[in-house]
Phi, psi and omega in degrees: 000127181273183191287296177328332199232015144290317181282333186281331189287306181269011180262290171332283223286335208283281179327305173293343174270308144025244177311324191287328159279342162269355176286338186290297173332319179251355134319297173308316162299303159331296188296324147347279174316321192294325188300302190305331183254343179257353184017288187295329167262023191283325189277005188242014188247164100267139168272151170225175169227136185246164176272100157262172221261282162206036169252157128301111177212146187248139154245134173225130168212199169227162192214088181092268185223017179239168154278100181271151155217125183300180168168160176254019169156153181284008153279297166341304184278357173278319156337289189298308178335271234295333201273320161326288193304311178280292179291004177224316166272007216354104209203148186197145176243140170203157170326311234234053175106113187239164167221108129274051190239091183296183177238150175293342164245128177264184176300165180257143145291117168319309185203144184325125159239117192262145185217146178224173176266132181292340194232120204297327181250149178219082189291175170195136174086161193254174144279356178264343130353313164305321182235330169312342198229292209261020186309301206269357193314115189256191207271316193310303171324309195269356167277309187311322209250343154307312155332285177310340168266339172293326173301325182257050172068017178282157170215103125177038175293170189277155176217099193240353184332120182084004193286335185314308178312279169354285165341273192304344162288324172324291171326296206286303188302328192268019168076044159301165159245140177314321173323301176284343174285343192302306196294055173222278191267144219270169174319183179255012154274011183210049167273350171317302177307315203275277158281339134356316193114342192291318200208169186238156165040013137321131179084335138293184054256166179258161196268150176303332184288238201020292165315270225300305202280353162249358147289336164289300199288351135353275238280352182295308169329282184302318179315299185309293188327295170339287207291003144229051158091359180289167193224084210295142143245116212274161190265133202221161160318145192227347202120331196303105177242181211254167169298355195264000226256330199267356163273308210279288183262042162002287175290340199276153207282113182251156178215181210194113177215146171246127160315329209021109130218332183176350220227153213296193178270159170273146156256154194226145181268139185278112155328337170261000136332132157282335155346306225267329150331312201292310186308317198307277182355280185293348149310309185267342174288313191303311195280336190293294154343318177246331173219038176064206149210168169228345166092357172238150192233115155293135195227110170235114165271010158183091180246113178058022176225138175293105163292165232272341189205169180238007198303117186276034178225334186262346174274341197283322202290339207269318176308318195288309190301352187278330188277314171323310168321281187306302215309312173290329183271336214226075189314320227246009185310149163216107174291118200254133191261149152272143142297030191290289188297044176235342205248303215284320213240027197291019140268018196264321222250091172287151196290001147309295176316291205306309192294306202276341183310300226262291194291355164293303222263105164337127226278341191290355190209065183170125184228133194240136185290076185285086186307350168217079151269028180280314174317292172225082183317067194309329195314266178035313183239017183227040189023060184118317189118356209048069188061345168318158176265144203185141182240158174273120178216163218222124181247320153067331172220152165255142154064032179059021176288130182277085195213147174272127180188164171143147148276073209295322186294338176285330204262329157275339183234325214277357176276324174295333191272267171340309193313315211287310211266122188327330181261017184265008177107218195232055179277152196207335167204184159237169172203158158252116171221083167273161203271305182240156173230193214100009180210171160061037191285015169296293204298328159274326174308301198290335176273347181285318164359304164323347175318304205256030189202143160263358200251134158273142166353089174302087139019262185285358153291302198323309202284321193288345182277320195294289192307002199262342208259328191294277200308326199074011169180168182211148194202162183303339185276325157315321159317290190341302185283334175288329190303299183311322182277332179296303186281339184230248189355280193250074153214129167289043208340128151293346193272357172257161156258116188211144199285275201216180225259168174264198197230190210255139171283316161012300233271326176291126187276131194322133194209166170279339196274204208236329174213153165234187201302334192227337167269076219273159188233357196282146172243185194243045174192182173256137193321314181316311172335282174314324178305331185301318181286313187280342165258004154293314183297318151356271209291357183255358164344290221287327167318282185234070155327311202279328190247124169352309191292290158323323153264014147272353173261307146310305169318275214287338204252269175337325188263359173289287166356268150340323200269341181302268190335306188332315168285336177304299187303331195288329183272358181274276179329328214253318173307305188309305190289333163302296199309003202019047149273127189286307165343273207315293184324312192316304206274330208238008150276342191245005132299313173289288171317327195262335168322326179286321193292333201275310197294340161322293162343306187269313180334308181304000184282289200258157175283348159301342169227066186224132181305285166354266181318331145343299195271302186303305189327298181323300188273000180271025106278025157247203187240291208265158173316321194281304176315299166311318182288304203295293164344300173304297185322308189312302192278319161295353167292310202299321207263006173236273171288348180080328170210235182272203202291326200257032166291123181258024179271008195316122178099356178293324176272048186303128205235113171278099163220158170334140181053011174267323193299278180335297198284328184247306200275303183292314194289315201288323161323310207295307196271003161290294176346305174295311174294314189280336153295334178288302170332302207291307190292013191081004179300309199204107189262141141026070164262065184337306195305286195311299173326350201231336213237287154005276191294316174269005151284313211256281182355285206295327172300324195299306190290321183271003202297158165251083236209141184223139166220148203271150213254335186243129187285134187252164158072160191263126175313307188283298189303313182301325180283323187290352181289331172308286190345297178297305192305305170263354184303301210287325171292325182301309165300332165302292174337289198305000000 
């Protein structure tokens, strides 16, 4: 054997062990997944891994008495699990309620099936995400929910977890002090923001334990996410510096932007700085160094801040040096942008601005997030993106709110329709980036379904299935109530423009109107509509006692009802209070508390919607008494006032739950209730101002108060909703 065709020879062989270990890896991993979701059936599946061309693709068939299932990688074979589990076993995993009730012998596949993806990336997640949903999240969470995304075709999620530790190792090598890092990084309910660029140390100082022990669970992440083939996308420089950073670095070119929401200015370090290269580097050599790369890097260099000009050749210089930044750390860096500030500030980013923002960055190395385009399509107006590669996505909830919404007719046709359509461009994946999940899991089920099809979404096919595989059986009266949910909650009018779903007048500090800035109340359907579907799922109870999925739907669909009613009684109380009938007033405020106590009530049926868990999560992340107080303080700020008492985001995360309901929402009603009775009787009149400057002295005590709320669901779901059933239909039917 000669040299030549020795090195060629062991090089081949090199390569085939390779490939053969890493296809054993994504088997394993596979196989893996299956156990973890299937325990009792994990031996009745096989896996393989196939050669595909530069698609994504799955097989599913059957082979004696087992299921193989194929894949180019372990998101494909869990796709296949999942399109198996759904079209044969008629079985569903979703956040809201799982049905795993396999039959003991399973179905055979008639005949082998194939599927590939039209779309090459299947993004996932927000950076508000992270805390609206996942501030408290241990590993044990975040494995259930990586599962879930390989059953559902994502390979590109955001992975910002731990980033903070990364930072703080930067700072300390470029010779920071723990001193100087306090005025930087903020509690862990609010690092979205935090790295965004919005605010800075709110919510802190954070504890170094914190850094060290989520920096771990990174790396738990990303290790899973690899290993069955998702491609994480990591967080890179924007500029964002700590405030100590104008001591430290007399000269560097700084600049100073506010958020206007309440909370102080940020420094942003100037991109014609050698500074700000120099950090970009050592960030990412620093993040490389320790948790690897895939090479795509998230960057928003001004979400929901104006830049300082509007010059379209200095926006274009300034987009190249941010990209320049990965570039030097990363060649093969690929930038990933959201396109939110194209949507929130679209009077500054005008199609000059907008052209050079983009066309500075090579189009191979930059990919843009059309971050709602259920909402708004920006491509539409940015011819595309200018050439950019870009994905469709779909956000559909703010701030976690616990509202029935959403657009399913949009969520079934409008990702084929871009595909199709001649002008979209370098459209290249969807993703979902809703601010919070956890709710409304129709809406996600039926759009990732779009992974493995090019074709739009059959409605009316779709739907009798997602209930039958939710429920384990389907009868009319449930169609019924789907039909219904279809036509009102997730359905939009076109002619209106409405962002995201409403909310509880409950949920508002207390007032005469009708809405406040965030809890807003107009809905997108008529309230009256929606009783038929709650009273089909009544009468259809007794059927399905057993499954989960139902009676997580029952909880959420009552409780949209009630949450409804709610505003009827407030303007019935509030007329009474003009009238200075006193009587009335009496009866339609002490209707209005108990509308609260009963939705309190029914909420304590699930752990989904308890406060309790929120809060024991928060604080079982921490160690010392003080770190568990702080934690708590964090989560309750974010779902109520969000920042101090004079915040005016106060209510975007607004939450219907068991013990928020009890603790926050009544007592505050209660004592506007009071004041307003002193009024009536002639005691104390009325002073709104004094009343609101009050009232947000007892908020801000509440969030920081020390307090346990239960955790555990009490009471049967299906007896507690029909007894509401029985109490309020007939008032309700009336109002309406």
């Amino acid at each position: 054997m000669n040299f030549s065709f020795k090195k060629v020879f062991f090089a081949f062989t090199g390569l085939l062990i390779s490939c053969m270990a890493m296809a054993q890896t994504v088997e394993s991993e596979s196989y893996a997944l299956i156990k973890r979701l299937l325990p009792a059936h994990a031996k009745s599946f096989v896996v393989k891994k196939i050669n595909t061309t530069n698609k994504d693709a799955f097989e599913v068939e059957s082979a004696g008495n087992k299921i193989v299932l194929g894949g180019n990688n372990g998101v494909a074979i869990a796709s296949a699990l999942y399109y198996y589990l759904t079209e044969y076993a008629h079985c569903q995993v979703t956040w809201n309620a799982s049905n795993l009730n396999l039959p003991a012998v399973l179905p055979k596949v008639p005949q082998k099936v194939k599927k590939s993806s039209p779309y090459q990336l299947r993004y996932y997640l927000n950076y508000c995400t992270f805390n609206y949903s996942m501030s408290w999240w241990d590993w044990a969470r975040w494995e259930k929910e990586i599962d879930w995304m390989a059953l559902h075709g994502i390979n590109m999620p955001l992975a910002i977890t731990g980033e903070e530790y990364t930072w703080y190792l930067v700072y300390k090598e470029m010779g920071f002090t723990d001193e100087d890092l306090k005025g930087f990084f903020t509690g862990p309910a609010y690092f979205s923001w935090f790295w965004m660029g919005n605010m800075d140390a709110w919510g802190g100082p954070l504890p170094l334990n914190w850094m060290r022990t989520h920096f771990d669970l990174q790396k738990k992440i990303l290790q899973r996410q690899r290993a069955l083939g998702m491609k994480p996308v990591l967080p890179a420089f924007t500029g964002h510096v700590p405030p100590a950073f104008k001591n430290r670095f007399p000269d560097a070119k700084l600049k100073t932007t506010n958020w206007q929401n309440g909370f102080a200015d940020t420094y942003i370090l100037d991109s014609e700085d050698p500074l700000f290269a120099r950090i970009g580097k050592l960030f990412l050599e620093k993040q490389t160094k320790l948790l690897g790369t895939d090479h795509y890097y998230s960057a928003d260099t001004f979400n929901e801040n104006e830049p300082p000009y509007d010059d379209p050749e200095k926006l274009g210089k300034l987009s190249a040096r941010v990209y320049d930044g990965m570039r030097q750390a990363d060649p093969k860096a690929v930038w990933v942008m959201q396109g939110w500030l194209f949507y929130s500030d679209r009077k500054f980013w005008r199609a000059p601005q907008t052209e050079a923002l983009l066309k500075a960055v090579p189009d191979d190395k930059m990919i843009i997030l059309d971050l709602a385009t259920e909402i708004e399509p920006i491509w539409k107006r940015t011819k595309a993106f200018y050439g950019k590669p870009w994905i469709w996505s779909m956000l559909n909830n703010f701030g976690g709110n616990t509202n029935l919404f959403g657009r399913l007719d949009s969520a079934a046709i409008k990702p084929s329709m871009a595909l199709k359509d001649p002008n979209s461009g370098k459209l290249t994946g969807i993703g979902l980036t809703m601010e919070g999940i956890e709710q409304n899991p129709v809406i996600y089920e039926l759009f990732t379904d779009n992974t493995w099809t090019s074709e739009a979404i059959n409605l009316d096919k779709w739907l009798p299935r997602y209930i039958r595989n939710r429920y384990g059986a389907t009868d009319p009266l449930t169609l019924k109530a789907w039909n219904i949910l279809r036509n009102t909650v997730y359905s939009v009018p076109k002619d209106k423009y409405i962002r995201d779903g409403a909310e509880s007048i409950i949920q508002a500090r207390p007032t005469l109107d009708s809405a406040t800035r965030w809890a807003k109340t107009k809905l997108n359907y008529n309230a009256k509509d929606l009783l038929p579907a709650w009273d089909a799922l009544i009468k259809s109870s007794a059927k399905y006692s057993k499954s989960d999925g139902f009676k997580y739907d029952l909880v959420d669909i009552t409780r949209q009802v009630l949450a409804n009613y709610a505003l009827t009684v407030q303007r019935d109380m509030v007329t009474a209070y003009k009238n200075k009938n006193v009587a009335e007033f009496n009866r339609q405020s002490a209707q209005f508390l108990s509308l609260i106590d009963d939705m309190d009530r029914l909420l304590g049926t699930r752990k989904e919607f308890m406060l309790g868990e929120w809060i024991n999560t928060a604080r079982a992340c921490g160690v010392t008494p003080q770190e568990k107080a702080l934690y708590e303080q964090n989560a309750k700020d974010l779902i109520t006032l969000w920042g101090d008492k004079d915040c005016p985001l106060n209510e975007y995360a607004c939450r219907q739950w068991n013990g928020l309901l009890s603790d926050f929402y009544k007592p505050r009603w209660k004592q506007f209730i009071d004041e307003l009775t002193l009024d009536l009787r002639g005691q104390k009149s009325m002073d709104y101002k004094a009343f609101t400057s009050k009232i947000k002295d007892w908020e801000w005590a509440w969030v920081n108060a020390r307090k346990d709320y239960p955790a555990t669901p009490k009471e049967n779901t299906i007896t507690v909703a029909t007894q509401l059933h029985s109490k309020y239909w007939s008032a309700i039917n009336k109002a309406n």
